[in-house]
PLY file of the C-alpha trace (Angstrom):
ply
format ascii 1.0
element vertex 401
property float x
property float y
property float z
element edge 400
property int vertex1
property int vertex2
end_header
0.00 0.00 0.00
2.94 2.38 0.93
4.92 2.25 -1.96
1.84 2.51 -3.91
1.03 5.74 -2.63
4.96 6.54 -2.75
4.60 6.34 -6.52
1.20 7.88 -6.74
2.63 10.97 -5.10
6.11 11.02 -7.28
2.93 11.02 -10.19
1.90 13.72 -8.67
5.27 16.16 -8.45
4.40 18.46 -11.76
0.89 19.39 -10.01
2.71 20.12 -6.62
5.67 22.07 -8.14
2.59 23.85 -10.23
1.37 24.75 -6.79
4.02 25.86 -5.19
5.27 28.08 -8.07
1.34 29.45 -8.09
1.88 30.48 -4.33
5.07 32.13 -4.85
4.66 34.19 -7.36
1.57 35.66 -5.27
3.61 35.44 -1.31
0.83 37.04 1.60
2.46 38.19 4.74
1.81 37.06 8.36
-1.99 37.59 8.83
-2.25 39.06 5.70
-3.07 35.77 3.69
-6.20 36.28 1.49
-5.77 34.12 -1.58
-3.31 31.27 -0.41
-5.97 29.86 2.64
-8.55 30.01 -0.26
-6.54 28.18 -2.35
-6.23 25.93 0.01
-9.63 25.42 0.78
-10.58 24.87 -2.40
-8.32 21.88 -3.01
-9.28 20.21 -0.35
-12.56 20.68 -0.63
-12.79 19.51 -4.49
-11.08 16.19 -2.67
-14.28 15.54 -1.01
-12.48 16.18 2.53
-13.93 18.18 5.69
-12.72 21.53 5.46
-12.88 24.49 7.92
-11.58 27.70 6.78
-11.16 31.19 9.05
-9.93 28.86 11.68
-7.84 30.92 14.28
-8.14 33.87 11.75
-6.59 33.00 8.50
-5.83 29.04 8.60
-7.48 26.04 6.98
-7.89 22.73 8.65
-9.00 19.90 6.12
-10.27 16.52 8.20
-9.89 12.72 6.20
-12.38 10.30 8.44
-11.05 6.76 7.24
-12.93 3.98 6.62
-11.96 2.16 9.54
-11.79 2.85 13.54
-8.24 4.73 14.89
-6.78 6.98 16.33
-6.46 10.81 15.11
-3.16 12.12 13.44
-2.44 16.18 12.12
-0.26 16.89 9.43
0.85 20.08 9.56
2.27 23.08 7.07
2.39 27.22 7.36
1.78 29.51 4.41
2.85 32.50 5.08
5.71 34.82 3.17
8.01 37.69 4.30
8.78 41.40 3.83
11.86 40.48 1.71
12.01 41.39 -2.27
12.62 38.69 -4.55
15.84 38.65 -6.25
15.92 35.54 -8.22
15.92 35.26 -11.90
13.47 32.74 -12.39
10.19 32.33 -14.00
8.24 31.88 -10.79
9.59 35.52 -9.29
7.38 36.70 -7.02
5.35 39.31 -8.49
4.25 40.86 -4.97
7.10 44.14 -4.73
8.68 43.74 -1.58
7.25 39.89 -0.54
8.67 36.47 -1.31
8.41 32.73 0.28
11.79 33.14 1.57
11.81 30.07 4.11
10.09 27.98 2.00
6.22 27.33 3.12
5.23 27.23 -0.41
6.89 24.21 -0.23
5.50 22.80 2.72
1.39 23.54 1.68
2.35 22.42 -1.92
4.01 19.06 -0.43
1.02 18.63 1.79
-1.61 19.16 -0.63
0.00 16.57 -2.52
-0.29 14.31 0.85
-3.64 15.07 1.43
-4.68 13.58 -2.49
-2.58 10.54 -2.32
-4.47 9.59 1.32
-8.03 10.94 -0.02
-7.93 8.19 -2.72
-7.22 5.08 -0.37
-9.97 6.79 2.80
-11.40 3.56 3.11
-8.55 1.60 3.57
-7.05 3.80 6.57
-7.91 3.04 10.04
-8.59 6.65 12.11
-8.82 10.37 10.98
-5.86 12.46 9.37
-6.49 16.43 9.91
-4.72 18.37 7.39
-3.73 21.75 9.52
-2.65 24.63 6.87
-1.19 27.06 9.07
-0.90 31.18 8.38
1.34 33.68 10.55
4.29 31.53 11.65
6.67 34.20 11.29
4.86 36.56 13.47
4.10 36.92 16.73
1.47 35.96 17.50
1.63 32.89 15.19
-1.16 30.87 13.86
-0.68 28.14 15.73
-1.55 29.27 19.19
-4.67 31.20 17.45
-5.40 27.79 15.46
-5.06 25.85 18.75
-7.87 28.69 20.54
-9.87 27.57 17.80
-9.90 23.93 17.88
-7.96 22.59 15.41
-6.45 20.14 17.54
-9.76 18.70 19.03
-9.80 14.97 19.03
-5.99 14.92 17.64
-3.94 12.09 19.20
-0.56 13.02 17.46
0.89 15.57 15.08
3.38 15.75 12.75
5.61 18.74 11.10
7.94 19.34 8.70
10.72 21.86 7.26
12.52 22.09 4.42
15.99 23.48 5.07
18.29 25.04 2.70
21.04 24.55 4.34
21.31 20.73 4.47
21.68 18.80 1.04
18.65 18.01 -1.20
17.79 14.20 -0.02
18.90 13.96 3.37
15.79 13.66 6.22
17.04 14.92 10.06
14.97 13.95 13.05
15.62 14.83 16.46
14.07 13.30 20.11
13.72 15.41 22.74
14.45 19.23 22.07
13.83 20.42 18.72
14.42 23.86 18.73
15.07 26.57 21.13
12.45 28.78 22.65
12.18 32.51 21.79
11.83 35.26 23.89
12.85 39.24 23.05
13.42 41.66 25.62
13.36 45.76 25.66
15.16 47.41 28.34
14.32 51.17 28.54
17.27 52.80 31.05
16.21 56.17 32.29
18.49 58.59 33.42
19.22 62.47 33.50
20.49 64.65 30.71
22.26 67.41 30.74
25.50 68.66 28.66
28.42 66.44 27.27
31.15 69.00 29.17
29.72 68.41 32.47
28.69 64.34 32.85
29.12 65.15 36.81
25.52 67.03 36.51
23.90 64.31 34.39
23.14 60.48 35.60
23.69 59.10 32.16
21.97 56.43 30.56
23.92 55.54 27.69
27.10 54.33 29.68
24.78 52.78 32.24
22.80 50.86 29.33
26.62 50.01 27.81
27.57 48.64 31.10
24.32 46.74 31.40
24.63 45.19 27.96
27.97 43.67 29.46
26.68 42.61 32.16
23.71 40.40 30.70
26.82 38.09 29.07
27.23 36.76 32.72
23.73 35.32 33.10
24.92 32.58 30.44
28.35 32.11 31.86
27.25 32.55 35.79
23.59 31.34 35.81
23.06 28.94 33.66
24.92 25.40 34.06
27.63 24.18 31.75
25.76 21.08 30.69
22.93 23.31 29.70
22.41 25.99 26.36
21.18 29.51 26.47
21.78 32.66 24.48
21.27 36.34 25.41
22.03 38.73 22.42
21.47 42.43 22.33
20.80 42.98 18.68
19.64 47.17 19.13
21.29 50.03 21.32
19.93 53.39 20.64
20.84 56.89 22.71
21.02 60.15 22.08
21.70 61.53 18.61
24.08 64.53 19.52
27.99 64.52 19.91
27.75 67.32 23.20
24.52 65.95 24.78
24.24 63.35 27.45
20.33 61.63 26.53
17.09 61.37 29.26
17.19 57.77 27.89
18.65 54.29 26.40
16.86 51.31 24.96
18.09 47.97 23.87
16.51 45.30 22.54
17.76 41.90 22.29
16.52 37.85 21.96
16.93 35.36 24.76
17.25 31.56 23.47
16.74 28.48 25.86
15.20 24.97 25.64
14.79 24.05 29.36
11.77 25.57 31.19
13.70 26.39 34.52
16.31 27.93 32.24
14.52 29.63 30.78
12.83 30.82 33.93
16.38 31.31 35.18
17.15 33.87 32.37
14.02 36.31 32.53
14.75 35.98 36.20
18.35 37.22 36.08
18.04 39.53 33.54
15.51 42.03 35.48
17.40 41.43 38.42
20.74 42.61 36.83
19.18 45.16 34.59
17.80 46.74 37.98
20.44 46.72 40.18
22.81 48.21 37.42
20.78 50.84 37.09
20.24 51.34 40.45
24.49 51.23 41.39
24.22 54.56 38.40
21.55 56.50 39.85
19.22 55.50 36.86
15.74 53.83 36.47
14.82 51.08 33.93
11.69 49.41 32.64
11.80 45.85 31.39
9.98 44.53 29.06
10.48 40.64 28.45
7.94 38.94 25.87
8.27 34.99 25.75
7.26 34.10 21.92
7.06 30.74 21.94
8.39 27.83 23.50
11.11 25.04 22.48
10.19 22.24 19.91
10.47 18.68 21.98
10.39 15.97 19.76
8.06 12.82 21.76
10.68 10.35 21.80
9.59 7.36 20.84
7.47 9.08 17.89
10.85 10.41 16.95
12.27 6.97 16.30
9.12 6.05 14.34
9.57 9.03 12.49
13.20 8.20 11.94
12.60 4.55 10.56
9.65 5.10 8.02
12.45 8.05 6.84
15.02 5.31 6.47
12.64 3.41 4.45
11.37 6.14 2.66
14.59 8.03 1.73
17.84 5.36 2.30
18.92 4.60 5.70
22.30 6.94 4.45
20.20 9.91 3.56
18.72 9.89 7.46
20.67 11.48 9.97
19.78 12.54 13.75
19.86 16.13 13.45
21.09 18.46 16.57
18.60 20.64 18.08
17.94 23.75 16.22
18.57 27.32 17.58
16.06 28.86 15.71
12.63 28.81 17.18
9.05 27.64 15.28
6.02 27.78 16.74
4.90 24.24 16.05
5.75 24.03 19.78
2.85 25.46 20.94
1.03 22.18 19.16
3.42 20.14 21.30
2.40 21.60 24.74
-0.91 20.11 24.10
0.03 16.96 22.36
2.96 14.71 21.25
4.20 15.73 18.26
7.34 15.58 16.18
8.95 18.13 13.69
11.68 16.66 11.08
13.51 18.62 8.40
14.05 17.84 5.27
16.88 18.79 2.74
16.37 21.19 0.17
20.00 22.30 -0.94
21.49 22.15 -4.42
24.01 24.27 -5.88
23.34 23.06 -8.94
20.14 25.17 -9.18
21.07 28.25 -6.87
19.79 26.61 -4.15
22.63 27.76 -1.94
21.27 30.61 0.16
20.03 30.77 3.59
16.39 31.19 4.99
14.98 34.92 4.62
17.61 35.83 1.99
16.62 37.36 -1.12
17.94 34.70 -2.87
16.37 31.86 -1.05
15.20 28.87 -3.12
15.08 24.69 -2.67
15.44 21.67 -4.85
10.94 21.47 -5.22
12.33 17.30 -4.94
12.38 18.02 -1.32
8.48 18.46 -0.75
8.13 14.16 -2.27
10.62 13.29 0.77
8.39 15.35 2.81
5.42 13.63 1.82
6.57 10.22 1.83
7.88 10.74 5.27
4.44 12.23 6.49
2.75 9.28 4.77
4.59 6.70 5.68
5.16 7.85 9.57
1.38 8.68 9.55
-0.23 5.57 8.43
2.25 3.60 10.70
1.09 5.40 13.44
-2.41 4.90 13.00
-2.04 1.15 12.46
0.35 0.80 15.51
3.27 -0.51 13.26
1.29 -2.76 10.94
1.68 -0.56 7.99
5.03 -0.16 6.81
6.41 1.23 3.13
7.91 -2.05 2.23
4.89 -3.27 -0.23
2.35 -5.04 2.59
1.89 -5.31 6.19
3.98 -5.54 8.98
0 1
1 2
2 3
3 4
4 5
5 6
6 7
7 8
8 9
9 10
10 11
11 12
12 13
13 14
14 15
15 16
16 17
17 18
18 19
19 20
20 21
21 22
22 23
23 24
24 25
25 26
26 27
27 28
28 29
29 30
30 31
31 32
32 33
33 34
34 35
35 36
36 37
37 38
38 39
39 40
40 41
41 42
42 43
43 44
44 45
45 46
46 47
47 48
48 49
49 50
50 51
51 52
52 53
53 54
54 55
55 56
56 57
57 58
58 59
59 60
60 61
61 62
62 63
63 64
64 65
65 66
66 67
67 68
68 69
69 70
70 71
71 72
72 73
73 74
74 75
75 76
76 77
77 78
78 79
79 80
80 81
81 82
82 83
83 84
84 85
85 86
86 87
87 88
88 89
89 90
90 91
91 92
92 93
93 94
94 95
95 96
96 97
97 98
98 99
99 100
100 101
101 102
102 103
103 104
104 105
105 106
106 107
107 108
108 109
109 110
110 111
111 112
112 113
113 114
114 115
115 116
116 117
117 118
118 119
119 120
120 121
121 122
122 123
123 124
124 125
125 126
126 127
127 128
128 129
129 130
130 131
131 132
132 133
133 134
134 135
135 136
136 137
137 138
138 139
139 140
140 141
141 142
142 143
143 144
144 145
145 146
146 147
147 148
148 149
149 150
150 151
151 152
152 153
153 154
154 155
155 156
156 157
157 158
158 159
159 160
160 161
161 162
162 163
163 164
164 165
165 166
166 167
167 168
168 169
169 170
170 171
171 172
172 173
173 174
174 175
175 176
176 177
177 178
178 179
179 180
180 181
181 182
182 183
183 184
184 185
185 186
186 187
187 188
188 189
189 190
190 191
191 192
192 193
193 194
194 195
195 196
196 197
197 198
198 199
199 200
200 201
201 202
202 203
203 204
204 205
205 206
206 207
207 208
208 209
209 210
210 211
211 212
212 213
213 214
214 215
215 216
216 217
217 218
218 219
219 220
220 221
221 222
222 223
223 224
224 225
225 226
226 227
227 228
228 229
229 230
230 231
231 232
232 233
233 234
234 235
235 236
236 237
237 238
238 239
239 240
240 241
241 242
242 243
243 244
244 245
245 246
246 247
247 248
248 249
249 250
250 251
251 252
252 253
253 254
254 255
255 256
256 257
257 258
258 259
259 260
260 261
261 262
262 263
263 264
264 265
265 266
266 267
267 268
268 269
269 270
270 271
271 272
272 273
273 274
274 275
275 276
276 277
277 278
278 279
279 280
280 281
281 282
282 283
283 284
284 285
285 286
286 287
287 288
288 289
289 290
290 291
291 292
292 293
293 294
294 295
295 296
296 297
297 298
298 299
299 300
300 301
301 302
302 303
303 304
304 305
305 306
306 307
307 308
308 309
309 310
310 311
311 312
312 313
313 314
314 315
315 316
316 317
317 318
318 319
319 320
320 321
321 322
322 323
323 324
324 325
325 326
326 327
327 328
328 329
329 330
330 331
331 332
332 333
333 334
334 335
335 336
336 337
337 338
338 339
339 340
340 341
341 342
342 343
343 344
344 345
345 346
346 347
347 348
348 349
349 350
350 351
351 352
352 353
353 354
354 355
355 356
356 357
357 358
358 359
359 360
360 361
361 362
362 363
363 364
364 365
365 366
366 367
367 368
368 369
369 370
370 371
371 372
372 373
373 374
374 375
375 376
376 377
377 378
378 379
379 380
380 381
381 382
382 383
383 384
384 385
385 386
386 387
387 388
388 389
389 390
390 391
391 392
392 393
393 394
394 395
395 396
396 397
397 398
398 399
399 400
């Protein structure tokens, strides 16, 4: 049955690189997305599958009851673009000025549209419910997911399953990871207030900006204090703005920075420390400060054992040489939020190819992927799903386990 729907799906490649060329030449931004959700819909509706639409906002959830007793399973892809202009030279350029699918969610709806019509046309042979979860606003806080999640698109799901494809591993390789996925992300603005006055006479002034420079120093030793060795965090100031005059001392200082953990109490340990050290430095200069510390989302965490399932069907999907165990990612993704309620795992898949271009890195103007990447995707999400949902009986070698 497996490899039957392998090469249904490999039939289907020219309508699901037609797709995905469709949605980027016409990219919608974070909780902008008009036309792609449609799109969407309409697919999956014309499929003869459950469809809700305007779920969370923007998203589309698409539900396949099989025709025999189980367990429930999500599949899930964003569809949202960025503010970045296009630069490539190719006939799919996006024709939006100023927006492009730069991290490649064209791909993922594309490659799970093309999942969602290979399982339609065997429904009666599956044994539970797959739910089909097209995701808008990843990029954006807040993202889709926790809005999609508010809105029940994960009622009656058992399990879901996720998927990148990453430019900067080599078209046909598949990466899973157990346990921690991805980091968490929280950003942070720390306003230090002080009191101006004239460059030639600093002993009149409390000022801000050396306080603020002091304080960014002082946030490296949370890391290299606070946090233990056998554990990873990151504190980065990315924005320092104060004053704008060369004989003026300022009323104020802002930075703004990202904090990046994958423990909880870390992560606790962190916000903690950083008000603490951002007040008492201000407080040893005479200054005030406000803190303002936003947590984005959480880390990814892969369920184990669904990672290893994940990790085999990939082997016989792809080639056991093309499967590696991936590291955790620093980069966040709100698919954790999905995870918080339910096991889940998120695996990457590769989408590199110099051959083609396909050398840059996510949100570059440049970005593109080998389109190949979205039939490992989907062989891995039907394979891994329909495994699942028979508890191991189904496996893509031709029959049953």
């Amino acid at each position: 049955m497996i490899e039957k729907l392998f090469t249904q799906l490999e039939e289907l490649y020219p309508e699901m690189v037609d797709i995905r060329r469709d949605l980027h030449m016409h990219p919608e931004l974070s909780h902008e997305e008009v036309r792609t959700p449609e799109k969407v819909a309409a697919f999956l509706t014309e499929l003869g599958i459950e469809v809700r639409t305007d779920v969370g906002g923007r998203g589309v959830v698409g539900t396949l009851k099989g025709g025999k007793p189980g367990k429930t399973i999500a599949l899930r892809a964003d569809f949202d673009a960025l503010p970045i202009q296009d630069e490539k030279d190719v006939d799919y350029k996006s024709q939006v000025p100023g927006v492009m699918h730069a991290c490649g969610h064209d791909l993922h709806t594309a490659g799970l549209l093309g999942v969602a019509k290979v399982l339609s046309s065997v429904r009666d042979e599956i044994p539970g419910t797959i739910v089909f979860i097209h995701q808008f606003a990843e990029e954006l806080t807040p993202g889709g997911a926790k809005l999609m999640m508010e809105d029940g698109c994960l009622d009656g799901v058992d399990m879901i399953y996720g998927a990148h494809v990453m430019a900067d591993e080599p078209y046909g390789t598949v990466g899973v990871c157990g346990g921690y996925a991805s980091s968490a992300q929280d950003d942070f603005e720390i306003e230090v207030l002080g009191q101006g006055g004239h460059g030639s006479s600093p002993h009149t002034a409390v000022d801000p900006l050396v306080t603020a420079s002091q304080l960014v120093v002082n946030l490296q030793q949370i890391v290299s204090r606070r946090v233990s060795p056998l554990q990873s965090a990151a504190v980065t100031v990315g924005s320092f703005h104060s004053g704008d005059a060369t004989n003026i001392i300022p009323d104020k200082a802002v930075i703004k920075g990202t904090v990046r953990t994958y423990d909880a109490d870390v992560r606790d340990t962190v916000e903690h420390a950083m008000k603490q050290i951002a007040k008492s430095t201000c407080e040893a200069a005479g200054a005030s400060v406000n803190v303002d510390y936003v947590r984005d989302c959480p880390s990814m965490y892969n369920d184990a054992n669904e990672a290893n399932r994940v990790m085999e069907m990939a082997k016989l999907a792809v080639g056991v040489d093309q499967v590696q165990e991936m590291a955790p990612m620093t980069g966040s993704e709100d698919f954790a939020f999905y995870q918080e309620e339910i096991p889940g795992v998120y695996f990457i898949a590769g989408g590199q190819n110099p051959d083609i271009g396909a050398v840059y890195p996510h949100h570059h103007p440049m970005f593109n992927a080998d389109e190949r990447a979205m039939l490992n995707v989907g062989k891995v999400f039907i394979s891994s799903a329909l495994n699942y949902l028979s508890d191991g009986e189904i496996v893509p070698n031709g029959g049953q386990g």
